[in-house]
Biotite code that builds the C-alpha atoms (Angstrom):
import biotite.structure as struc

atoms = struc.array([
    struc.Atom([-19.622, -5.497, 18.673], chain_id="A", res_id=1, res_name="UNK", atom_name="CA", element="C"),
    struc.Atom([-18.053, -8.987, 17.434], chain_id="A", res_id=2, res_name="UNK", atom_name="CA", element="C"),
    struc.Atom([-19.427, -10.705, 20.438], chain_id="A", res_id=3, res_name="UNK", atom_name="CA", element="C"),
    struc.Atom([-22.782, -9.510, 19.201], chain_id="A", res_id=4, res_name="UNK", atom_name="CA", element="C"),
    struc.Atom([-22.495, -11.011, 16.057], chain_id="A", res_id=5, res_name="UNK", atom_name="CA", element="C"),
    struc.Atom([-21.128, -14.150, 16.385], chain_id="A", res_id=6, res_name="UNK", atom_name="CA", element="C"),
    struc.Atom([-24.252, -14.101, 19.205], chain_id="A", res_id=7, res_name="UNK", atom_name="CA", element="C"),
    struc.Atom([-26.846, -12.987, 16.236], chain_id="A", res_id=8, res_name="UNK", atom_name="CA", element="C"),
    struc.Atom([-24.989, -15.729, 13.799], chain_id="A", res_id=9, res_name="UNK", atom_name="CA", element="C"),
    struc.Atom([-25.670, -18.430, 16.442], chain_id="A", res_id=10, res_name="UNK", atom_name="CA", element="C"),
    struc.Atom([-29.028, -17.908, 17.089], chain_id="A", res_id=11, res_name="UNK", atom_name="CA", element="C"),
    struc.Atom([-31.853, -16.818, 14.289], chain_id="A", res_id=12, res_name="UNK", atom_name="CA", element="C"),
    struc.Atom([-33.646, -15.032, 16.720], chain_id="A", res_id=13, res_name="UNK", atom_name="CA", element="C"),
    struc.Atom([-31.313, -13.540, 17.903], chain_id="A", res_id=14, res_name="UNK", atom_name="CA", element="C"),
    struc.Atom([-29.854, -11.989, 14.619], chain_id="A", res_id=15, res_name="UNK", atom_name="CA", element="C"),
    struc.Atom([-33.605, -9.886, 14.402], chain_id="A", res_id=16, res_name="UNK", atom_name="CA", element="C"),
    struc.Atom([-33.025, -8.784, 17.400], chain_id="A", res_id=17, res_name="UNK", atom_name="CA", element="C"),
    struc.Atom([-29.657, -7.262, 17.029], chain_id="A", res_id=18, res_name="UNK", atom_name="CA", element="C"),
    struc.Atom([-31.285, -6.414, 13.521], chain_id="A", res_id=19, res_name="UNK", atom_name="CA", element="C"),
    struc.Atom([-33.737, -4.221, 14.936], chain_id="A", res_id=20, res_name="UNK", atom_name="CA", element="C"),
    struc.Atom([-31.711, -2.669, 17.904], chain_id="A", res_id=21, res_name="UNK", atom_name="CA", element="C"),
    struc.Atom([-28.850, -1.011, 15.180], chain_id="A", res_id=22, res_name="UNK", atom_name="CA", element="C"),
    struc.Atom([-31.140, 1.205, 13.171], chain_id="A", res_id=23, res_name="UNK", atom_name="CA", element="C"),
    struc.Atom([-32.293, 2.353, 16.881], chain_id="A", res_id=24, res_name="UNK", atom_name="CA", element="C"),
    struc.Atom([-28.991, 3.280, 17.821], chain_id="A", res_id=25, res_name="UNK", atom_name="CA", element="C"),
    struc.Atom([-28.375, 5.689, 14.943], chain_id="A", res_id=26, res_name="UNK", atom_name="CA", element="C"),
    struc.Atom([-30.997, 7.629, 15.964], chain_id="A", res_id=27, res_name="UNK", atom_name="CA", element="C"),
    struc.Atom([-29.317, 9.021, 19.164], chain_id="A", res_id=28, res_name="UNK", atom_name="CA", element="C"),
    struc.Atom([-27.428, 12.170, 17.927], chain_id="A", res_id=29, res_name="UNK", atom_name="CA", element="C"),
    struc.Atom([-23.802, 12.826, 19.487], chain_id="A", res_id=30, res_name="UNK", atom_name="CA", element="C"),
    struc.Atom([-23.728, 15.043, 22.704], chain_id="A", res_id=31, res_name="UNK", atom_name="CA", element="C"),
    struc.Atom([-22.264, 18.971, 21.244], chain_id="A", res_id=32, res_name="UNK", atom_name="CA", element="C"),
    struc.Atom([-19.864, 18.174, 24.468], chain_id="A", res_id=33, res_name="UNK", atom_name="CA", element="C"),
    struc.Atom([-18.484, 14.784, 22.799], chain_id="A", res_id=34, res_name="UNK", atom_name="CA", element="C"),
    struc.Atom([-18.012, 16.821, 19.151], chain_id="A", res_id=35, res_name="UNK", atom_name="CA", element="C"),
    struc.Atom([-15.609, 19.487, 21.465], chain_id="A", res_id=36, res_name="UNK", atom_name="CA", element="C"),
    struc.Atom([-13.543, 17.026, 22.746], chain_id="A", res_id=37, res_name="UNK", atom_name="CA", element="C"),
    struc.Atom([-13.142, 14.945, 19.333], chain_id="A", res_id=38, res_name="UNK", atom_name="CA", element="C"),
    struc.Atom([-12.202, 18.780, 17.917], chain_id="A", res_id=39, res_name="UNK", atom_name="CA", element="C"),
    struc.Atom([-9.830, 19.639, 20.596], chain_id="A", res_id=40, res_name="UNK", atom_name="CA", element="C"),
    struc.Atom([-8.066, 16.007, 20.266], chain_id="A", res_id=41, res_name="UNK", atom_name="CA", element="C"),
    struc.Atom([-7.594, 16.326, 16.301], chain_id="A", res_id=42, res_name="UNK", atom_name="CA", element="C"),
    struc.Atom([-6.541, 19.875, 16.546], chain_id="A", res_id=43, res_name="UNK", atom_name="CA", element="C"),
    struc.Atom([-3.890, 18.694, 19.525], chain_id="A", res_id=44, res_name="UNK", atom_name="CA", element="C"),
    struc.Atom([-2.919, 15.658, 17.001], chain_id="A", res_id=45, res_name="UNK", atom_name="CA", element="C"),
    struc.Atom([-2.187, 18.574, 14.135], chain_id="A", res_id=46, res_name="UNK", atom_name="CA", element="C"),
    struc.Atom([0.157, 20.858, 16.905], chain_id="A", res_id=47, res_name="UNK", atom_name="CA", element="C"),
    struc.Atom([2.091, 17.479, 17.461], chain_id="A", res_id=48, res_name="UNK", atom_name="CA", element="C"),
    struc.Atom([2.761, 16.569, 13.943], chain_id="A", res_id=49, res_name="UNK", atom_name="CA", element="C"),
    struc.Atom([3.567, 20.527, 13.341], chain_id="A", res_id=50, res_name="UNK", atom_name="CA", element="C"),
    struc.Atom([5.768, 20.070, 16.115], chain_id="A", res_id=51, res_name="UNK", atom_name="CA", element="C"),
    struc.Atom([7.479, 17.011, 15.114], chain_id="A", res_id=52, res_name="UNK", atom_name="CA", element="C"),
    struc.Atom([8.428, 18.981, 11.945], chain_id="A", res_id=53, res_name="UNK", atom_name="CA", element="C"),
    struc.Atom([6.243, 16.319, 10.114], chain_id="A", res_id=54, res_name="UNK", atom_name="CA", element="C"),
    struc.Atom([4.747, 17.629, 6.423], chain_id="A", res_id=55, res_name="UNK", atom_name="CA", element="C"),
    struc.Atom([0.918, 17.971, 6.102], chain_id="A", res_id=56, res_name="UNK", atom_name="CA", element="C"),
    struc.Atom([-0.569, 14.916, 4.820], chain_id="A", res_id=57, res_name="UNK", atom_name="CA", element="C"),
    struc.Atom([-3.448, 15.190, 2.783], chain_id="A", res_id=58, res_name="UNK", atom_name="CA", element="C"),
    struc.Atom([-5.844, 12.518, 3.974], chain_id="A", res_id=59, res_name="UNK", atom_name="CA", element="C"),
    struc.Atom([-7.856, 13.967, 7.068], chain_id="A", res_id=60, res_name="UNK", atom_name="CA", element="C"),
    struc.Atom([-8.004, 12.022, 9.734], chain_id="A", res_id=61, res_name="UNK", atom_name="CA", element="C"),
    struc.Atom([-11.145, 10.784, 11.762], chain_id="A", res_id=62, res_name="UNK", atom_name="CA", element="C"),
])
């Protein structure tokens, strides 16, 4: 992602182009298999902390 932009910032055309390909991107939704496993690795991160004997903190994490 950085090398993109410095890219875009070098060249003008460039920049539209990278301009134009983002909004694209965030129209491809996430795969239901992809949510699962981003589930299953924050509910293995709470058993740890549990385990660890560490208290509950009350930001979530992402």
């Amino acid at each position: 992602m950085a090398k993109l932009i410095r890219w875009a910032k070098r060249r003008p055309a460039g920049a539209y182009f990278f301009l134009a390909l983002m909004p694209l991107i965030s129209l491809f939704p996430i795969p239901p298999a992809e949510i699962k496993k981003l589930q299953q690795v924050k509910q293995e991160q709470v058993k740890r902390k549990q385990e660890a004997g560490e208290p509950p903190s009350d930001e979530p994490t992402v």
